[in-house]
SEVEX-443781 format. One record per atom (N, C-alpha, C): residue in three letters; x, y, z. Coordinates in nm, 3 decimals. Layout:
NODE, ALA, X, Y, Z
...
//
This chain:
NODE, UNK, 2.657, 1.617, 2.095
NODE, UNK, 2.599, 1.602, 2.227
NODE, UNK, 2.569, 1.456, 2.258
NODE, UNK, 2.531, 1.383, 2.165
NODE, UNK, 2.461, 1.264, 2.189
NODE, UNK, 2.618, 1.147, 2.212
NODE, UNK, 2.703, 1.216, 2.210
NODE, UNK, 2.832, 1.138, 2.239
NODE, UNK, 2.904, 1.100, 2.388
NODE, UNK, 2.857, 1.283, 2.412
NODE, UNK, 2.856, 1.292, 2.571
NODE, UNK, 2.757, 1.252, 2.694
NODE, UNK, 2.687, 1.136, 2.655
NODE, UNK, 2.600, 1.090, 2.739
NODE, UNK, 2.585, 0.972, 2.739
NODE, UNK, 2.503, 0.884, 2.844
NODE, UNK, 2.427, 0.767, 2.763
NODE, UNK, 2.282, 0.759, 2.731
NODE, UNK, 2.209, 0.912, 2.731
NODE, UNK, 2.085, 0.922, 2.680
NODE, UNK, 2.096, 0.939, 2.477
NODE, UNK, 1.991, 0.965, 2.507
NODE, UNK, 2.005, 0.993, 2.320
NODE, UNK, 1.931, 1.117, 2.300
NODE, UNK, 2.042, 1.166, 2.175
NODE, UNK, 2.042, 1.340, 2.176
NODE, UNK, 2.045, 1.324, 2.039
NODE, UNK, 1.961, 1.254, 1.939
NODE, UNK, 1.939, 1.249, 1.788
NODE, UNK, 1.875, 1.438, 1.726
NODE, UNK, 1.948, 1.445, 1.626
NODE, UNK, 1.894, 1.557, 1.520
NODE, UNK, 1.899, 1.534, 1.337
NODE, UNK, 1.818, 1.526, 1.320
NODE, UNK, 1.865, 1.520, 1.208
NODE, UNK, 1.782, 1.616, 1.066
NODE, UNK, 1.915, 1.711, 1.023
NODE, UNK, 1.838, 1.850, 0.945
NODE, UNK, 1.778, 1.811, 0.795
NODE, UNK, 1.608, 1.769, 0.780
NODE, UNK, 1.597, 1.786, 0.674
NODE, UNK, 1.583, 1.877, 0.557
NODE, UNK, 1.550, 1.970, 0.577
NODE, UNK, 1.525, 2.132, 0.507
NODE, UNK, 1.537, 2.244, 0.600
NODE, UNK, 1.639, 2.292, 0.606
NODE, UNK, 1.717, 2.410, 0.678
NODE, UNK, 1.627, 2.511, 0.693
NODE, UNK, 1.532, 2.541, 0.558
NODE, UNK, 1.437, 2.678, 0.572
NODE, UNK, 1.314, 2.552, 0.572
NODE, UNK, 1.266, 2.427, 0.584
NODE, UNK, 1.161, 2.424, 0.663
NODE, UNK, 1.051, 2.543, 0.750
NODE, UNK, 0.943, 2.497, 0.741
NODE, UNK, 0.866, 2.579, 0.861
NODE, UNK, 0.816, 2.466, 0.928
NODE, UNK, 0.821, 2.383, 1.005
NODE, UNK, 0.771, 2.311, 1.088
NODE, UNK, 0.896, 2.248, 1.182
NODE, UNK, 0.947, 2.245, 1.288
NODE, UNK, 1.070, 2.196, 1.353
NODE, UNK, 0.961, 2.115, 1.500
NODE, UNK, 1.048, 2.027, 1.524
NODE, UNK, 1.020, 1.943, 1.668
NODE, UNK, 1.121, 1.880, 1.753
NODE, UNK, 1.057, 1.934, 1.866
NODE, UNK, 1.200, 1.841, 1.932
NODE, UNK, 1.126, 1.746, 2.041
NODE, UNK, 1.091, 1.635, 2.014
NODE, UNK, 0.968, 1.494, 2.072
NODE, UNK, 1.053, 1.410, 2.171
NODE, UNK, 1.006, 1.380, 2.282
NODE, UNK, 1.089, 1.281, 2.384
NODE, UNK, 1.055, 1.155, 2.309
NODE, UNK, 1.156, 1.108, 2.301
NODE, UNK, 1.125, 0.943, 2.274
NODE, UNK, 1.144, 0.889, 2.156
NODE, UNK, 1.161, 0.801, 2.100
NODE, UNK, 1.185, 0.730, 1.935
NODE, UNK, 1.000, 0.724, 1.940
NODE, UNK, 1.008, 0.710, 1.965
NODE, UNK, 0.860, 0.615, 1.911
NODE, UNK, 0.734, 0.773, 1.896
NODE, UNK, 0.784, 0.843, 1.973
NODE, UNK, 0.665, 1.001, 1.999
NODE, UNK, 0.743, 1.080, 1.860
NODE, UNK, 0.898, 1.089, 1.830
NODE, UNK, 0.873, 1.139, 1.717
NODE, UNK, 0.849, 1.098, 1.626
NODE, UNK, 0.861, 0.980, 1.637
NODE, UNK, 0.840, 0.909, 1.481
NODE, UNK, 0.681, 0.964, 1.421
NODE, UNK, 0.566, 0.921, 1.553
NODE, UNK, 0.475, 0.992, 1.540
NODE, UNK, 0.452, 1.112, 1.480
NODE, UNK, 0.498, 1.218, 1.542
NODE, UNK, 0.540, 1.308, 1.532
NODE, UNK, 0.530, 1.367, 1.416
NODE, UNK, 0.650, 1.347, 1.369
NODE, UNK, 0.749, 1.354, 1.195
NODE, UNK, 0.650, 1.285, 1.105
NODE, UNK, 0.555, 1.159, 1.101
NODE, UNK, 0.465, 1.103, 1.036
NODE, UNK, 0.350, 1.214, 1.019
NODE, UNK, 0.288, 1.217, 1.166
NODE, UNK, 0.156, 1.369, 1.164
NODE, UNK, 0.155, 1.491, 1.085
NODE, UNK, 0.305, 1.543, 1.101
NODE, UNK, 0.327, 1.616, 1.057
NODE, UNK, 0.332, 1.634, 0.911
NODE, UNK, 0.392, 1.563, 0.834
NODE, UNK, 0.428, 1.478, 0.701
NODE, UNK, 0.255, 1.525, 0.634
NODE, UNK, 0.172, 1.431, 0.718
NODE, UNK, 0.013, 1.354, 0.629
NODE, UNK, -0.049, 1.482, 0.662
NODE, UNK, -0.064, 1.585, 0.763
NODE, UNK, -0.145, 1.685, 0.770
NODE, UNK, -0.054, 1.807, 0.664
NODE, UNK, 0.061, 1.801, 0.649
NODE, UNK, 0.122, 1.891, 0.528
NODE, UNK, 0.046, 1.882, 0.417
NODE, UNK, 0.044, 1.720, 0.355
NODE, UNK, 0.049, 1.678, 0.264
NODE, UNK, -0.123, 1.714, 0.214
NODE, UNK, -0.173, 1.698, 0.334
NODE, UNK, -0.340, 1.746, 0.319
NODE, UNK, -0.341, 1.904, 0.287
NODE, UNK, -0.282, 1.977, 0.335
NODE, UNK, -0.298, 2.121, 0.325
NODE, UNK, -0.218, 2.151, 0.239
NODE, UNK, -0.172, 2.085, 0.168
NODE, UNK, -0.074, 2.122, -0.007
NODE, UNK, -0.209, 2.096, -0.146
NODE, UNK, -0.280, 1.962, -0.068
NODE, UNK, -0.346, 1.905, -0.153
NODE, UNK, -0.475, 1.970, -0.187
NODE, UNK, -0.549, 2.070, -0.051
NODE, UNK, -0.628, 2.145, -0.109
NODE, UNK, -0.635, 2.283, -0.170
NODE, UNK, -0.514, 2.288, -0.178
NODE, UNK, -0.454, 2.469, -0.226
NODE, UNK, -0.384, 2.538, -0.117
NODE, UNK, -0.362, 2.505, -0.026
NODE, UNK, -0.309, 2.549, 0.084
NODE, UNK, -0.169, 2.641, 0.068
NODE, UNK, -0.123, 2.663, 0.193
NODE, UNK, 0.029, 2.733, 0.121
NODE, UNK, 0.105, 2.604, 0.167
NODE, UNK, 0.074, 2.516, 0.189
NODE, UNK, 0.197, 2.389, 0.253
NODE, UNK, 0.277, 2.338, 0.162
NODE, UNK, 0.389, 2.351, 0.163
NODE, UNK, 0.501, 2.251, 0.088
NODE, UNK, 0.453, 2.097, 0.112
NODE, UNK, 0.410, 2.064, 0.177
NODE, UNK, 0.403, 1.900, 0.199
NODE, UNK, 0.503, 1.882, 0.269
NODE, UNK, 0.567, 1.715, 0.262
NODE, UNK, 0.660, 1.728, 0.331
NODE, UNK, 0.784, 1.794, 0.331
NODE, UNK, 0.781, 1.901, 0.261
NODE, UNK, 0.882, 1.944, 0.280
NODE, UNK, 0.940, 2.055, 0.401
NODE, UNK, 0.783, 2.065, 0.446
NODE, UNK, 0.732, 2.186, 0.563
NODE, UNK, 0.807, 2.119, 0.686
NODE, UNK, 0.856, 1.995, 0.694
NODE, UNK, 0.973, 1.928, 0.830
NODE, UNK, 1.064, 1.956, 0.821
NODE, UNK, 1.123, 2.019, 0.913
NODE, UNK, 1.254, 2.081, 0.881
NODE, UNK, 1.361, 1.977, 0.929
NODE, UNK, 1.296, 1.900, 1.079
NODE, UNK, 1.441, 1.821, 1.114
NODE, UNK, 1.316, 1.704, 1.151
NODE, UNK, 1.397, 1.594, 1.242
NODE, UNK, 1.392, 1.503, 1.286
NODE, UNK, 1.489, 1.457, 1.428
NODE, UNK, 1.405, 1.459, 1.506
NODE, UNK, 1.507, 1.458, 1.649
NODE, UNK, 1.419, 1.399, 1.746
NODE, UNK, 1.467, 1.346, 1.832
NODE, UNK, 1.425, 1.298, 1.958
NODE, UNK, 1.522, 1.275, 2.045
NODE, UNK, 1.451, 1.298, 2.207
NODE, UNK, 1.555, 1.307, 2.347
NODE, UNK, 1.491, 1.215, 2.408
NODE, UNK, 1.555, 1.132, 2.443
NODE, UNK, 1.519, 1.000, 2.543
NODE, UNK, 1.665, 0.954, 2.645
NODE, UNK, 1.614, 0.875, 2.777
NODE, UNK, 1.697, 0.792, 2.835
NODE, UNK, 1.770, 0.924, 2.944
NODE, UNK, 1.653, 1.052, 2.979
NODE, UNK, 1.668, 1.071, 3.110
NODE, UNK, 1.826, 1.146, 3.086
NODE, UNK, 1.851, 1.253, 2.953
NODE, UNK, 1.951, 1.338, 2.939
NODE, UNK, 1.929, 1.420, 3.029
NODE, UNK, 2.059, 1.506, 3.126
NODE, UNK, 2.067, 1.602, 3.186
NODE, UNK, 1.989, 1.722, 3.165
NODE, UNK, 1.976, 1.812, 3.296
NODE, UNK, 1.897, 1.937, 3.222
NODE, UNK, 2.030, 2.034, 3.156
NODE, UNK, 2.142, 2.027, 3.166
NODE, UNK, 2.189, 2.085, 3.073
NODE, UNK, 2.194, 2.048, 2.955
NODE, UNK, 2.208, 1.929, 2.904
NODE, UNK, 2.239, 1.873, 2.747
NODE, UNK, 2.051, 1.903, 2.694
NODE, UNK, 1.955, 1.879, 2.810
NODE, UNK, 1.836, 1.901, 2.741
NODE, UNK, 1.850, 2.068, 2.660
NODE, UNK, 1.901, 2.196, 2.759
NODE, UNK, 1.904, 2.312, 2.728
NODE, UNK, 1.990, 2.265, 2.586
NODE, UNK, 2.038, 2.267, 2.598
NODE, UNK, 2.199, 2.276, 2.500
NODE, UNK, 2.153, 2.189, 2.397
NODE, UNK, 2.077, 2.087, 2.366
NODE, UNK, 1.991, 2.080, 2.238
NODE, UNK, 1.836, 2.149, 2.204
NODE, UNK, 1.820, 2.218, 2.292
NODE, UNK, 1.689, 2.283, 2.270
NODE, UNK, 1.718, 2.408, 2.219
NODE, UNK, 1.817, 2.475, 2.232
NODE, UNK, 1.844, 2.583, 2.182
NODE, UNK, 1.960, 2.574, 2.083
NODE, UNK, 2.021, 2.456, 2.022
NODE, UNK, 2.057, 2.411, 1.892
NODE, UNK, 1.972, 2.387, 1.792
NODE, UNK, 1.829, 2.369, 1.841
NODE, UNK, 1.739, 2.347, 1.708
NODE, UNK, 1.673, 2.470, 1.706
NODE, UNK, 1.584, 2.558, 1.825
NODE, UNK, 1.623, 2.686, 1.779
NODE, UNK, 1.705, 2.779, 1.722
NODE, UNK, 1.868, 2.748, 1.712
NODE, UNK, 1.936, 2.835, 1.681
NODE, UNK, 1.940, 2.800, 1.480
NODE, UNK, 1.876, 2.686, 1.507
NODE, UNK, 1.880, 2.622, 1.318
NODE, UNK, 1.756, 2.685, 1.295
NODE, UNK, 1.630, 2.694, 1.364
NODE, UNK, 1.520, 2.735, 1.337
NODE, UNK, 1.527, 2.873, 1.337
NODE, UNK, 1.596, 2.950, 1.363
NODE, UNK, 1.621, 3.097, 1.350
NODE, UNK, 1.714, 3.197, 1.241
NODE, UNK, 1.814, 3.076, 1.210
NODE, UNK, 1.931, 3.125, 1.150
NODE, UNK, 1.862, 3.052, 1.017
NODE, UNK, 1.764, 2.993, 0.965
NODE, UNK, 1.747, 2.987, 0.820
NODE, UNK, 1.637, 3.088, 0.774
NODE, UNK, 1.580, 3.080, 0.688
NODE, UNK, 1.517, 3.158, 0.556
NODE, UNK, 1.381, 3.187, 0.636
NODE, UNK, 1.344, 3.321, 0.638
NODE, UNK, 1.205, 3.384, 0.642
NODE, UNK, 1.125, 3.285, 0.640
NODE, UNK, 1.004, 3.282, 0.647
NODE, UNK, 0.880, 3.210, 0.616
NODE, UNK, 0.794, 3.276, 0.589
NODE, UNK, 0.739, 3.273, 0.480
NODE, UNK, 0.618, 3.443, 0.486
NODE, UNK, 0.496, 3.377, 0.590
NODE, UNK, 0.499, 3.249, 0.648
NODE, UNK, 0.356, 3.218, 0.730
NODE, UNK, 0.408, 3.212, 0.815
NODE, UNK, 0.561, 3.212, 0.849
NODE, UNK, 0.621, 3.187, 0.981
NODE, UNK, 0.652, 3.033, 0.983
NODE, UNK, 0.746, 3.062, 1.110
NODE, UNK, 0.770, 2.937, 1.193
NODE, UNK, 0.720, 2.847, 1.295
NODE, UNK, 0.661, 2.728, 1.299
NODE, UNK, 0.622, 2.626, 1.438
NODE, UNK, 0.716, 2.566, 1.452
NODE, UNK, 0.762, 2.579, 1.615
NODE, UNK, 0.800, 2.472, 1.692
NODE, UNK, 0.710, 2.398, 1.831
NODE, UNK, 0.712, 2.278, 1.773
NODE, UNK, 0.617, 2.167, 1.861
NODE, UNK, 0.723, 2.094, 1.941
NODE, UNK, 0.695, 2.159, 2.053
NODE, UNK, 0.776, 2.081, 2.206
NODE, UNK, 0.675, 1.982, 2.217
NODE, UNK, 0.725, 1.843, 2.286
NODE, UNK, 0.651, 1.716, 2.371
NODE, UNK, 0.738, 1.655, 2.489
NODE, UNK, 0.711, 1.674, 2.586
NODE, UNK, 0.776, 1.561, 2.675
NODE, UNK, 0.640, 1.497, 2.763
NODE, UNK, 0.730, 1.359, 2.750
NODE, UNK, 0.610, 1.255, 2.813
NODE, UNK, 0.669, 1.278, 2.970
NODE, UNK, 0.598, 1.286, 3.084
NODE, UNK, 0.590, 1.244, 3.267
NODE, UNK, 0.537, 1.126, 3.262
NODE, UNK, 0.620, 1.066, 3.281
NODE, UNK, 0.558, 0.966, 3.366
NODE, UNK, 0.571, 0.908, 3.576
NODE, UNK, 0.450, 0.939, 3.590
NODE, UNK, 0.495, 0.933, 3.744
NODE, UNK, 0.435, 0.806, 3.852
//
């Protein structure tokens, strides 16, 4: 997707059966993002928790530079379709949508 545009349509799959997926507008909001996610795992592994740590991120992606609303659909339901088609979770699955307005 990210070929067919001049926005940016980044994914990138770190653990397929992950339980935590995001899809963040912007370089800089997921980086956030993917970091938050990471240090609050890593806290809830550390006190007995059920968290893998980081391993609870499943991908890494961000949409920036004003992509179409079709290519938006058409990667939003590519990381759902990865977030669906891997391994059970006995606590389940989160997906954390973000888009920034600016007006």
């Amino acid at each position: 997707m990210d070929a067919r545009t001049g926005a940016s349509l980044k994914l990138t799959i770190l653990n397929p059966n992950g339980r935590i997926w995001t899809m963040s507008a912007g370089g800089g909001a997921s980086v956030i993002y993917a970091d938050t996610v990471c240090e609050l795992a890593e806290k809830v592994k550390a006190a007995g928790g059920t968290s893998q740590g980081v391993k609870d991120l499943a991908n890494y992606g961000e949409y920036s530079g004003a992509p179409s609303e079709e290519l938006t659909y058409e990667y939003s339901k590519t990381i759902l379709n990865l977030m669906t088609t891997g391994e059970l979770h006995p606590d389940g699955k989160i997906y954390i949508f973000n888009r920034f307005l600016l007006c």
